[in-house]
C-alpha positions as CSV (number, residue, x, y, z in Angstrom):
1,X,168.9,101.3,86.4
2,X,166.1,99.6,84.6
3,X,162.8,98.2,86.7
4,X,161.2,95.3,85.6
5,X,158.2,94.5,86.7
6,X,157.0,90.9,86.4
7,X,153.2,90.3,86.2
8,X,151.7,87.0,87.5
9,X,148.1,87.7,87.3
10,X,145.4,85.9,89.6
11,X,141.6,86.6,90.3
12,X,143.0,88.1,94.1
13,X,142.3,91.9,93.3
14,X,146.1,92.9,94.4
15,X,147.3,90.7,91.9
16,X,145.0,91.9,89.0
17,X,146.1,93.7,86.0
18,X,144.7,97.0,87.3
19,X,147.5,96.5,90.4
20,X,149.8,95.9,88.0
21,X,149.0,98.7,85.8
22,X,149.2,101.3,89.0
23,X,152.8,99.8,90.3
24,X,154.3,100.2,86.9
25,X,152.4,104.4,86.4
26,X,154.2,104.4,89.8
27,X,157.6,103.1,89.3
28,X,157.9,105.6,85.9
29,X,157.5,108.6,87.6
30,X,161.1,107.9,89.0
31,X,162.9,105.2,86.3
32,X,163.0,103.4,82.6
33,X,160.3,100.7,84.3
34,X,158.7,98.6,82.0
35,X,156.5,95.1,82.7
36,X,157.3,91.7,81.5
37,X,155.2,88.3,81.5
38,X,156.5,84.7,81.8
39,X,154.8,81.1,81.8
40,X,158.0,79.2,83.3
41,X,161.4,79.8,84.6
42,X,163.0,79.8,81.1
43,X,160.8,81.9,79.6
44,X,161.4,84.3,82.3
45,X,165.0,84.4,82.2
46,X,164.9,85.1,78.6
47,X,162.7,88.0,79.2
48,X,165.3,89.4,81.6
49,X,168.2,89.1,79.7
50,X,167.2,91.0,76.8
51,X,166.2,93.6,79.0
52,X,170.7,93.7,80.5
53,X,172.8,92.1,82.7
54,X,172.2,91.5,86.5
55,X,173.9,94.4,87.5
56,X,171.4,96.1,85.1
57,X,168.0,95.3,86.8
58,X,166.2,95.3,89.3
59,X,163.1,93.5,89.6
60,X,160.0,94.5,91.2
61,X,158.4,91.1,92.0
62,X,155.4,90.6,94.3
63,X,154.5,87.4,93.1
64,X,155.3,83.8,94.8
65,X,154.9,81.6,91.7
66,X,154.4,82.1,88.2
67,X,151.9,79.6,87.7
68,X,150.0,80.0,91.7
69,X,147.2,77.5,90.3
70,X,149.9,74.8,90.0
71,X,152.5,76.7,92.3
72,X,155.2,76.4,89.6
73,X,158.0,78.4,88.9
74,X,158.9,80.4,92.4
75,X,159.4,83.3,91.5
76,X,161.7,84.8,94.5
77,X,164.4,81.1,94.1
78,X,164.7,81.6,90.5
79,X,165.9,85.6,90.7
80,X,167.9,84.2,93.3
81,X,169.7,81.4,91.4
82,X,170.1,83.9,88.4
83,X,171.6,86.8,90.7
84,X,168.8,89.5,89.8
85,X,168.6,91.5,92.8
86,X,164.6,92.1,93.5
87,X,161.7,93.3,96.1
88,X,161.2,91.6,99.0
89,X,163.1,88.9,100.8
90,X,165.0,86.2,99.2
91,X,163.8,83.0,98.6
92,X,164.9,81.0,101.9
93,X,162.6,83.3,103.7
94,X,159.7,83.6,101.9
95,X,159.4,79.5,101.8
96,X,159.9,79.6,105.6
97,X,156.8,82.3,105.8
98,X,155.0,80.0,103.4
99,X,155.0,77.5,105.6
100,X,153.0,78.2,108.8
101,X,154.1,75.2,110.6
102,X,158.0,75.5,110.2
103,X,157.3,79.5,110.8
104,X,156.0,78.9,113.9
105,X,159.0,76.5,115.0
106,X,161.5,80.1,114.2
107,X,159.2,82.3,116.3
108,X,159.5,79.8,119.5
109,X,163.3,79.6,118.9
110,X,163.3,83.6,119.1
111,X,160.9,83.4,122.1
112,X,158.3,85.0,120.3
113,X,154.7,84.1,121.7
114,X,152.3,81.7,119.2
115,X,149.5,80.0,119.8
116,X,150.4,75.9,120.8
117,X,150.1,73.9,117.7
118,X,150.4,70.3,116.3
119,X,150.5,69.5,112.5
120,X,147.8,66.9,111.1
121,X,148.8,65.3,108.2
122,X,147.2,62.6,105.9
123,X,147.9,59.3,107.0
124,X,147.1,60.6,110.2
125,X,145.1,57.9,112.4
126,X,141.4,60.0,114.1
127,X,142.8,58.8,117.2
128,X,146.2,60.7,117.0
129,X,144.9,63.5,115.5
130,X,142.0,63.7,118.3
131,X,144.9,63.0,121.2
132,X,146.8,66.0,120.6
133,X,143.6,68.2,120.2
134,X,142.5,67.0,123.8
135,X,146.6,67.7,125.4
136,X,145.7,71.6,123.6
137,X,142.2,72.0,124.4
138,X,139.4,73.4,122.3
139,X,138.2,75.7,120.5
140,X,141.1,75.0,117.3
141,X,141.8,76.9,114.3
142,X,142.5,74.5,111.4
143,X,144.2,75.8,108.6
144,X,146.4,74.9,105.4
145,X,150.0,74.5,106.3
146,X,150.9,76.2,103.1
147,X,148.6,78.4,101.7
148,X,148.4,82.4,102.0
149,X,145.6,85.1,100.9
150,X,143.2,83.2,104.0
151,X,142.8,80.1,101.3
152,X,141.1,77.3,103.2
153,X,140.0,79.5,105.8
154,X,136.1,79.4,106.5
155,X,133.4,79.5,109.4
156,X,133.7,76.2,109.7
157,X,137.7,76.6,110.1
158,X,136.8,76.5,113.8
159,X,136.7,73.2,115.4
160,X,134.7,73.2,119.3
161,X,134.7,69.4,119.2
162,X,136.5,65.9,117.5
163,X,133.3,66.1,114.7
164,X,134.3,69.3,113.9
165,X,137.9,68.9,114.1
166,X,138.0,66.1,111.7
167,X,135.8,67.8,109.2
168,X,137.8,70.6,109.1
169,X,141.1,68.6,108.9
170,X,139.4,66.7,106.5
171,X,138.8,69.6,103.9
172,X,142.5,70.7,104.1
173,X,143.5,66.9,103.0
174,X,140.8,66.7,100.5
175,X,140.7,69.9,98.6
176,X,144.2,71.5,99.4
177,X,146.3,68.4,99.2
178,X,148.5,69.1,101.9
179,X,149.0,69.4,106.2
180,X,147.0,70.9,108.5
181,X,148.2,73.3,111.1
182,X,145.9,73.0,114.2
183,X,146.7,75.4,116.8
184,X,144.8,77.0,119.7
185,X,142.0,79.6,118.7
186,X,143.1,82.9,120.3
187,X,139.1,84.1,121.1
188,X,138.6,84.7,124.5
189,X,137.5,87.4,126.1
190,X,138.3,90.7,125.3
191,X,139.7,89.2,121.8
192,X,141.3,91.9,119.5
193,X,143.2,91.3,116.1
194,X,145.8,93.8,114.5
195,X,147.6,93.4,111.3
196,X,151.3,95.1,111.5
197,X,153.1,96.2,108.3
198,X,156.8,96.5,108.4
199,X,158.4,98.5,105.8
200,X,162.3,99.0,106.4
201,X,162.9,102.7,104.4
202,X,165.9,104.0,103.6
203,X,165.7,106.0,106.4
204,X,164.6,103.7,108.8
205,X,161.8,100.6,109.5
206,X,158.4,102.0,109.7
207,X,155.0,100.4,110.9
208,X,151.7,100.5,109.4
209,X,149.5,98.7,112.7
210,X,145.9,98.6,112.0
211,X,143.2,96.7,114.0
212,X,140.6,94.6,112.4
213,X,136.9,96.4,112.8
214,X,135.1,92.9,113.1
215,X,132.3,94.9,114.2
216,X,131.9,96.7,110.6
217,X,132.4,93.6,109.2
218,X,128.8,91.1,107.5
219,X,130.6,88.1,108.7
220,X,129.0,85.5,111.2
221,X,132.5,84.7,112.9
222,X,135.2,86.9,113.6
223,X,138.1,85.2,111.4
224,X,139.7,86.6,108.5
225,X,138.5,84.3,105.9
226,X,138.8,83.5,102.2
227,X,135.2,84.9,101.5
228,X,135.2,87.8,103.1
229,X,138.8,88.7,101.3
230,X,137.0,87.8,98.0
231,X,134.0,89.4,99.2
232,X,135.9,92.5,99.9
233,X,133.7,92.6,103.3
234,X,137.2,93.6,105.6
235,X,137.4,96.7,107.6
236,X,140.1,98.0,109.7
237,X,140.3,100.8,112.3
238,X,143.4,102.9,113.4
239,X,144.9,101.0,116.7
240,X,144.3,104.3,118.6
241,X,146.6,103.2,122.3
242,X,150.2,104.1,122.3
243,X,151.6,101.7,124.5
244,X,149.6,98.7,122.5
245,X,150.7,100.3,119.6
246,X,154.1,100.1,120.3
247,X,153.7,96.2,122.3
248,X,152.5,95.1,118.3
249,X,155.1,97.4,116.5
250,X,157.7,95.5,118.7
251,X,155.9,92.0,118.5
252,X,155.7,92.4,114.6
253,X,159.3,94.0,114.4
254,X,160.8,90.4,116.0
255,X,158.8,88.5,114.0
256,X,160.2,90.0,110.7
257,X,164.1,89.6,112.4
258,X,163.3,86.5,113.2
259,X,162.4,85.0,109.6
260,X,165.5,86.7,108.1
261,X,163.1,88.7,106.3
262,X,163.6,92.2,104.2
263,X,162.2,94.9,102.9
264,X,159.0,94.1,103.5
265,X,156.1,92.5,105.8
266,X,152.8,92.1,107.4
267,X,152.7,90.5,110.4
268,X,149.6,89.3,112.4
269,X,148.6,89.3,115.8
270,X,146.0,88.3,118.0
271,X,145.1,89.3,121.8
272,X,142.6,88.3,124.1
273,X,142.3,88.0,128.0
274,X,145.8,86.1,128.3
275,X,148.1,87.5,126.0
276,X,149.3,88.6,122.5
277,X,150.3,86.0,119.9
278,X,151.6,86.2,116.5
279,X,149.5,84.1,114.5
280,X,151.6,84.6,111.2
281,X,153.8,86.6,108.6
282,X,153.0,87.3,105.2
283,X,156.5,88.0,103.4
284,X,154.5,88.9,100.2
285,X,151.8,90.8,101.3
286,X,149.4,92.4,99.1
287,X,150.0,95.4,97.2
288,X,146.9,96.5,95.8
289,X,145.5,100.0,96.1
290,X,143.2,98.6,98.7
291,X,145.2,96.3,100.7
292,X,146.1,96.5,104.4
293,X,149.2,97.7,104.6
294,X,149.1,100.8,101.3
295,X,146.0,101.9,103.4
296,X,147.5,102.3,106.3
297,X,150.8,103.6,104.8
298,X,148.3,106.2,103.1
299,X,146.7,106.8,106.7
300,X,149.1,106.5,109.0
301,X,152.7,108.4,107.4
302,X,150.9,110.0,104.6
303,X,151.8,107.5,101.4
304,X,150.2,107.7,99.1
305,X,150.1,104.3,96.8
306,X,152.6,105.8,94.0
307,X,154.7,107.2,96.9
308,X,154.6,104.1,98.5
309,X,155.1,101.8,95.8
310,X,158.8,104.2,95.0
311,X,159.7,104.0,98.4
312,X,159.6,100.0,98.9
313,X,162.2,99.9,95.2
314,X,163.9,103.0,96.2
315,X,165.0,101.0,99.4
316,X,165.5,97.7,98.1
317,X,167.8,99.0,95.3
318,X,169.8,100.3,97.8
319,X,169.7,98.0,100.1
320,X,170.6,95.2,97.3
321,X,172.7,97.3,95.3
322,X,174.5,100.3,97.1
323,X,172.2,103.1,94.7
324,X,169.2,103.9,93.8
325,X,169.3,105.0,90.2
C-alpha cells in the first residue's frame, strides 16, 4: 500500500512544511509514503493517479481545502467523489463540524448539552439581532459560523452589552464575510475548559483530555483566541480527577458519535457553576508536533509524534480498507 501525503501549506505552525516533513519521516518508517502538492482538484487527481488505482492508496490528508485563503478545492469531498480512501472522516461530516451553527443543531438532537445560541447574519435588522440577545442574556460569545484554528476569535469576541454585541457581530460580517454564531458565554464561577481528543485505534477509541492552564497563560481574558494560537502563548495541564475525567471522555465520546465522525477528533468543553457544555468539534484537528492532542497522546498513553502519527493511518487503513499494509 502506498501513502500519499498531500501538503496544503498555511502560516498555522501544524500546517507548515516542517509538520509535513515529520508526518511523512513518520509514515516511512512503516510504508512506500511519499508527499504530493496540488493547486486545484484536477491537478490533484492527476497527481494521484500516477501514483495507482484507488485500491492502491491511501491518503494521509489533514487539510480542509487546498486553497484555505480562498477555501477552494475541499479536500476530504473530492477523495470522496474519486473513491480514495483517506484520514479522517469523510466529507459530509467534516462540513457539518465546519459549521458551528448546524453542529450545534446535531448535538441537541443527540441530547448533548451546548450553550443556547441564535445565528446573526447580515441583513440582520440591530433590533432582531439585540431581541434575541436579551431572550439569552449576557455576557455572549460571538464567533464566525464557519471558521476553525480560533479565526475571528479576540478579547473583544465577548459581548456584556448591545454596543458590544454589535461590534463584535459587526467584525464577523465585515472581515469574515459570513454568519455569526452568538451563544451564551460559559464563564461563571468556577469556570474550567478541557479540550478532549478522540482517536479510535485499532484496538479501541482512546482519549487524550487535557485542561486549559489559563493561569500560565499572558492573555487578558480567558478565551482561546486567534493570537494567542499564533502567539503560541497556550498551556494545558493534565485533568488530574477521575470521575471529571471520565464525565469529558464520555461528553467528547457522544459528541464524535454524534457527527458521524471517524478516526479522529478534538472535542471541546466548557464547565462552570451550572454545568458542562460542548462548545465545539474540530474534525481536523491539528497535527503538529506541538498541538493539543500529539501532546497529550505523548503524555498521557506514551506516543510519541512518529508513533502517533502510524497509529492514526494504521487504523484508518484498516478501518477503510480491511489491511494495513
Amino acid at each position: 500500500m502506498l501513502i500519499a501525503l498531500v501538503e496544503s501549506f498555511t502560516d498555522k505552525p501544524w500546517r507548515s512544511p516542517a509538520t509535513f516533513t515529520r508526518i511523512l519521516e513518520s509514515l516511512k518508517q512503516k510504508w512506500n509514503a511519499v508527499a504530493i502538492q496540488a493547486d486545484d482538484g484536477a491537478s490533484l487527481k492527476k497527481r494521484l493517479s500516477e501514483l495507482g488505482g484507488v485500491g492502491d492508496v491511501f491518503v494521509f490528508n489533514i487539510a480542509e481545502y487546498l486553497d484555505e485563503a480562498k477555501k477552494q478545492g475541499f479536500v476530504p469531498a473530492l477523495l470522496d467523489s474519486w473513491g480514495y480512501p483517506h484520514l479522517g472522516s469523510g466529507a459530509k461530516a467534516i462540513a457539518l463540524g465546519l459549521d458551528k451553527a448546524e453542529t450545534k443543531v446535531a448535538l441537541r438532537k443527540a441530547g448533548i448539552p451546548t450553550p443556547r445560541d441564535f445565528v446573526a447574519r447580515p441583513g440582520d435588522t440591530p433590533g432582531s439581532i439585540f431581541s434575541k440577545a436579551k431572550e439569552i442574556g449576557y455576557p455572549l460569545m460571538v464567533k464566525p459560523c464557519l471558521e476553525g484554528g480560533h479565526i475571528g476569535i479576540s478579547d473583544d469576541s465577548i459581548a456584556t452589552d448591545e454596543a458590544s454585541l454589535s461590534a463584535a457581530v459587526s467584525r464577523v460580517f465585515n472581515l469574515l464575510s459570513q454568519p455569526a454564531l452568538v451563544e451564551t458565554y460559559i464563564g461563571g464561577l468556577g469556570m474550567r475548559e478541557f479540550s478532549v481528543g478522540v482517536i479510535d485505534t485499532a484496538d479501541g477509541r482512546i482519549f487524550t483530555p487535557i485542561e486549559i492552564d489559563y493561569d500560565a497563560m499572558d492573555v487578558n481574558v480567558k478565551i482561546l483566541s486567534h493570537d494567542s494560537a499564533v502567539r503560541d502563548l497556550e498551556r494545558v495541564k493534565p485533568l488530574a480527577e477521575i470521575g471529571l475525567r471520565k464525565e469529558m471522555e464520555e461528553l467528547a465520546s457522544r459528541t464524535f458519535d454524534a457527527v458521524g465522525a471517524s478516526d479522529y477528533a478534538r472535542v471541546d468543553i466548557r464547565m462552570d457553576d451550572t454545568a458542562a457544555y460542548v462548545l465545539e468539534i474540530n474534525l481536523m484537528p491539528g497535527l503538529g508536533p506541538r498541538s493539543f492532542l500529539p501532546q497529550a497522546a505523548r503524555d498521557l498513553h506514551g506516543l510519541d509524534y512518529p508513533a502517533l502519527v502510524r497509529k492514526l493511518a494504521e487504523a484508518s487503513m484498516l478501518r477503510k480498507l480491511g489491511r494495513s499494509s
